[in-house]
KOLDORO-274563 format. One record per atom (N, C-alpha, C): y, z, x. Coordinates in steps of 0.2 Angstrom, whole numbers, plus 5000, padded with zeros to 4 digits. Layout:
REM KOLDORO-274563
YZX ...
This chain:
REM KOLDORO-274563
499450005004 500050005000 500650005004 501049965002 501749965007 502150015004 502650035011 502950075010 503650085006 503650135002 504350134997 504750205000 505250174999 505950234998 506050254991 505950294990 506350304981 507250354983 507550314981 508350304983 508550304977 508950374975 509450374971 509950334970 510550314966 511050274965 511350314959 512050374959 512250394957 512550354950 512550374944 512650314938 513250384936 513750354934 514350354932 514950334937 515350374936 516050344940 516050304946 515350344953 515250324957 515050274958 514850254955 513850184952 514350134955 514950104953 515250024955 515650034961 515550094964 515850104970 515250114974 514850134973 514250144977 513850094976 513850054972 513149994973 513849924976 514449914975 514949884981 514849904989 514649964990 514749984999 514249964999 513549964996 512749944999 512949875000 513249844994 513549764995 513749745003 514349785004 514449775012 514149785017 513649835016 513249875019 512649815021 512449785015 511949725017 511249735011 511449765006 510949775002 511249734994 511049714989 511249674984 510749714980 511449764975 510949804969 511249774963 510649774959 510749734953 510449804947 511249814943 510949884940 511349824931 510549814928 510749754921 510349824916 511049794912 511249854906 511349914905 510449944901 510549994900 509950034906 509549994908 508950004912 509250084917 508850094919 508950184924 508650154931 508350084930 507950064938 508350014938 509049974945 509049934948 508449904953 508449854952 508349814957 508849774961 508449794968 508849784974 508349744979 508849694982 508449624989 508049684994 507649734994 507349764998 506749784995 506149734998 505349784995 505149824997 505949875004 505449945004 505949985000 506349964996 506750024994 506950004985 506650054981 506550074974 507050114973 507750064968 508150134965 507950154957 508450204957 508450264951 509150264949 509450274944 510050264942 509850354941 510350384944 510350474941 511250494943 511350524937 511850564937 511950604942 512550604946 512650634953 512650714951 512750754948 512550814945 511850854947 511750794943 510650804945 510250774951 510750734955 510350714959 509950754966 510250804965 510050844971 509450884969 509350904961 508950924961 508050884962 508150834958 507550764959 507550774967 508050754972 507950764978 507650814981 507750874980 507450914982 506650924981 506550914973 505950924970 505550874972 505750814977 505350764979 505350704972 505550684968 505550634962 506050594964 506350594969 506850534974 506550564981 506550514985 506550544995 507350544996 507650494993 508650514994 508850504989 509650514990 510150514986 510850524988 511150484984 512050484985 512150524981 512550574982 512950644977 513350694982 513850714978 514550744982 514050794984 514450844989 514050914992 514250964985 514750924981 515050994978 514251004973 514050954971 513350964965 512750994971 512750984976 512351004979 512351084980 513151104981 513351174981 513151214974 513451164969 513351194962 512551204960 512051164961 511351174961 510951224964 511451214970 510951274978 510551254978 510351194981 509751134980 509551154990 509051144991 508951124998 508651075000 509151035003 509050955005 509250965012 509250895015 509350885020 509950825019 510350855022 511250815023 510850765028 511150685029 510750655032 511650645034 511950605032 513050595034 513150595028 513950595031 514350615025 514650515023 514850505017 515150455015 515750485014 516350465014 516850475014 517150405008 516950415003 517450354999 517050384991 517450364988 517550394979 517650314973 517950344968 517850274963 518650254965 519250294967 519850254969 519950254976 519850304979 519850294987 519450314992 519550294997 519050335003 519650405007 519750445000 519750505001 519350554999 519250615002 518850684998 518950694993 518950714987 519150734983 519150834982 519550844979 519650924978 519350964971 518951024972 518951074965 519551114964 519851084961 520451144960 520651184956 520951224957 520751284951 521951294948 521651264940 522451234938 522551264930 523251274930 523551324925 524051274922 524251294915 524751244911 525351264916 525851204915 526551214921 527051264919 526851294911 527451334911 526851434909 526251414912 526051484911 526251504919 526151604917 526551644920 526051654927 525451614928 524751624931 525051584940 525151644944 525151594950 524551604955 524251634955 523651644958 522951664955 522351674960 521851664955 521751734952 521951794954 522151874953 522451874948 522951814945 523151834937 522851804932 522151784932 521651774930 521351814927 521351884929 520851934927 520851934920 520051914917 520051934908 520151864905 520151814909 520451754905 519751704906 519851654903 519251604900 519351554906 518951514909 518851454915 518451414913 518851354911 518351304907 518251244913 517651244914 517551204920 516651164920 516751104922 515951074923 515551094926 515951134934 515651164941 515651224937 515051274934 515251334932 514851374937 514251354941 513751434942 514351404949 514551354952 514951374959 515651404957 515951404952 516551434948 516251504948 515851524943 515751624944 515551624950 515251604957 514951644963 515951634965 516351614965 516951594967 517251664966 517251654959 517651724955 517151784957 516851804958 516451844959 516551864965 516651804970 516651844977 517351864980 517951844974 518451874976 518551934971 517951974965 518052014961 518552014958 518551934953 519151964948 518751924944 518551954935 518251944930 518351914928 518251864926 518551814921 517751774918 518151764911 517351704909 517551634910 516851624911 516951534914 516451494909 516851454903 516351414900 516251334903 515751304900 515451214903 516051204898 516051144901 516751104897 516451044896 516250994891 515850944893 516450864893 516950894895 517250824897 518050834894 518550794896 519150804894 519550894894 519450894902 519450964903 520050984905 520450924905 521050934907 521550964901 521350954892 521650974887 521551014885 521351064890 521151104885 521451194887 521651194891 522251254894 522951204886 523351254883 523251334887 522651364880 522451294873 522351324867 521651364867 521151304872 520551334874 520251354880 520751354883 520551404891 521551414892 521251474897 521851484900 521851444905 521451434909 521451394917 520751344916 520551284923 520251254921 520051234931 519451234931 519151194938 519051144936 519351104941 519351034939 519351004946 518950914945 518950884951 519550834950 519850824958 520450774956 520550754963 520750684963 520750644969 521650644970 521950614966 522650614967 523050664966 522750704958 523150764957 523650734949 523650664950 524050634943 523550634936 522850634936 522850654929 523150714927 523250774930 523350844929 524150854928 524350814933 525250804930 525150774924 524950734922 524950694917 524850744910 524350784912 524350844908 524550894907 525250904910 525850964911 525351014914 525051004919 524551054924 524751064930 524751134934 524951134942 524351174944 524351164950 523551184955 523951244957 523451294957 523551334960 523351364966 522651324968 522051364972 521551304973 521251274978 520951234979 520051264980 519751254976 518951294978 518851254984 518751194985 518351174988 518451074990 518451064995 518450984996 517750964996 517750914992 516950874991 517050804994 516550794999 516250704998 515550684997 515450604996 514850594994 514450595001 513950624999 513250625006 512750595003 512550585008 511550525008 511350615010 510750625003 510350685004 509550645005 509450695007 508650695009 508150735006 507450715002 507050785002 506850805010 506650845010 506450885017 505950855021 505550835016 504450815017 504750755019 505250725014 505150645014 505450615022 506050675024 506250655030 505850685037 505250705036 504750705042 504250685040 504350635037 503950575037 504250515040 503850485047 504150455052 504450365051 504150365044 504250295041 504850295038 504850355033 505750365026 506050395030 506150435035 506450445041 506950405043 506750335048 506850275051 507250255044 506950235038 507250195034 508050235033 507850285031 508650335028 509150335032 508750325040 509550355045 509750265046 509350215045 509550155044 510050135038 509750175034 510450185028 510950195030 510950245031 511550295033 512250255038 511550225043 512050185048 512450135046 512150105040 512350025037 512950045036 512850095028 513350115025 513950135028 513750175034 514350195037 514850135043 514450085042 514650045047 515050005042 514850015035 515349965030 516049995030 515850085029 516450115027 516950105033 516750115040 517250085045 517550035045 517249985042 517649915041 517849915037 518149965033 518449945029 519349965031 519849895028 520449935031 520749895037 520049885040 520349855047 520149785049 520349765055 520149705055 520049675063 519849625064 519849615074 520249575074 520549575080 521149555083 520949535090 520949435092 520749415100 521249385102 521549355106 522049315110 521849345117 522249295120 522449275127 522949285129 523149325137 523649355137 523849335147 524249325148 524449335156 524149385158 523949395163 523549465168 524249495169 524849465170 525449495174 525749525168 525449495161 525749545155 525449605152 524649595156 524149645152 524449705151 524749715153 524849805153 525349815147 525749755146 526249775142 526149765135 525549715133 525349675129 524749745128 524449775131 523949825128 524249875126 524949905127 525249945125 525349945119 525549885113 525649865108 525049865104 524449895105 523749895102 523449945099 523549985095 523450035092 522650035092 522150035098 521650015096 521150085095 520550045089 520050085089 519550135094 519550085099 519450095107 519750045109 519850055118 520250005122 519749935121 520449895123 520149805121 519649795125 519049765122 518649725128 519049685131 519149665138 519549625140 519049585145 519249485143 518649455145 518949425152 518749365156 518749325158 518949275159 519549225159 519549155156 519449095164 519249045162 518948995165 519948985172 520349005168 520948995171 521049065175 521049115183 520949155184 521749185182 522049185180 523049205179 523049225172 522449235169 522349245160 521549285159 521749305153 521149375150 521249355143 520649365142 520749365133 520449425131 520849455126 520749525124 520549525116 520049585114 519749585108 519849645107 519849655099 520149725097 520049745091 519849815090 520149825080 520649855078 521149845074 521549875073 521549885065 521849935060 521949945055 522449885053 522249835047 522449805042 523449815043 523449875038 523949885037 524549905044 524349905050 524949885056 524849815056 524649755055 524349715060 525349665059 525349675052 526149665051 526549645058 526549735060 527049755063 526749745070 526149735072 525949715080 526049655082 525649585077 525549515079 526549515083 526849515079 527749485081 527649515092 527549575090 527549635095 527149595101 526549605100 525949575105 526149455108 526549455101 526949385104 527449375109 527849415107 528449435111 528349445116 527849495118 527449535125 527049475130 526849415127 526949345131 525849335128 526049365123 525149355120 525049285118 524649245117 524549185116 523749175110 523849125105 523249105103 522849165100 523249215096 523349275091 522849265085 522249285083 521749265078 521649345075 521949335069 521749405065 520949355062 520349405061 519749395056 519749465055 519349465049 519049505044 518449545047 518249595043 517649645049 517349635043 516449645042 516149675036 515849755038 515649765043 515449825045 515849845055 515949885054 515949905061 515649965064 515049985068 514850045071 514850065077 515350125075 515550165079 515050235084 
């Protein structure tokens, strides 16, 4: 029998963000309808469409060998997996996201001490009471199953909530008080499944792909030709990811230089790096870069 991966794929918010980086990554997941099994161009790897919530627990129990889900669910479960890396990217950006713990903008609540005796309407709840609990101030924490931002001040006083930018919760007349906790997505492991020398190899090749997609994203390479007698001034102008590889040209008074640089200077470089006596200037695109 050939070998399988059973690989989670988080289904909601992250699902079109997460089956996109497998995309650059080099995998083609095809997640049609309502089915809970994508197919995917790989015959050693079987996905599962699971709510990022519950994923850590299937992982752990062995009913997945991995899976994509923040650490925050993994905190909130006490699940024991194995963190294989961290993915740093979400449904709007490739930033962390925040649990933060927020009050209507005109209650009298500035910290989480004026709390004591009040209701916390939150999805995160057993990592919300160990929270409360270990700074000893009593409050009830109810599940909130969704639109948890409207519900201070009629049916909670205060609310844990995840929020990447912080504009749903203005949008809400809500201000943060206290941050519980930064979350990103990680590639989990069951334990058994990663000392096993086959899903092992395959995971940390996951891992690598994916993380070689996330670097490329953003940036891009940058080659030209420069005078030897300008190198130094022309590499000054190079915000680079590491120093330029710098080649040899058939003419010895010249070097060609290759590099990656973030996207958003390249604006501000190319004019720079011309001036500086650089020649035959080629911005391309990256799909992956590993670091």
């Amino acid at each position: 029998m050939a070998n399988k991966l059973k690989l989670g794929i988080p289904k909601g918010s992250l699902q079109d963000a997460t089956i996109a980086l497998f995309e650059r990554a080099g995998w083609r997941i095809y997640a049609n309808g309502r089915s809970y099994f994508p197919t995917v161009d790989d015959a050693e790897i079987e996905c599962m469409l699971v709510r990022a919530q519950e994923m850590a627990r299937y992982v752990e129990h062995g009913a997945l060998d991995a899976g994509l889900t923040g650490n925050d669910w993994v905190l909130e479960n006490e699940t024991d997996v194995e963190y294989v890396t961290s993915l740093t990217y979400s449904k709007q950006s490739r930033q962390k996201v925040r649990w933060v713990l927020a009050v209507p903008e005109d209650s009298p609540f500035q910290k989480p001490e004026d709390l004591a005796g009040k209701i916390i309407a939150t999805e995160l709840v057993e990592f919300t009471k160990r929270y409360f609990a270990s700074r000893k101030i009593p409050v009830k924490v109810e599940f909130s199953w969704g639109a948890t931002e409207v519900k201070p001040p009629t049916l909670a006083d205060a609310i844990v909530e995840v929020t990447e930018t912080g504009s749903s919760l203005r949008a809400n007349r809500l201000r943060i008080i206290e941050t519980l906790m930064e979350s990103e997505t990680q590639l989990i492991a069951n334990k058994s499944a990663f000392r096993d020398e086959w899903k092992k190899r395959k995971i940390e090749n996951i891992a690598l792909m994916l993380n070689a997609a996330i670097a490329a994203q953003g940036r891009v390479g940058l080659m030209m030709n420069a005078p030897k007698d300008s190198l130094d001034t022309i590499v000054a102008q190079l915000p680079a990811l590491n120093s330029p590889t710098i080649s040899h040209l058939s003419d010895p008074a010249w070097v060609a230089l290759n590099t990656i640089i973030d996207e958003s200077v390249v604006r501000e470089v190319i004019p720079k790096l011309k001036a500086a006596g650089a020649t035959g200037i080629v911005e391309y695109p990256l799909s992956k870069v590993v670091v």
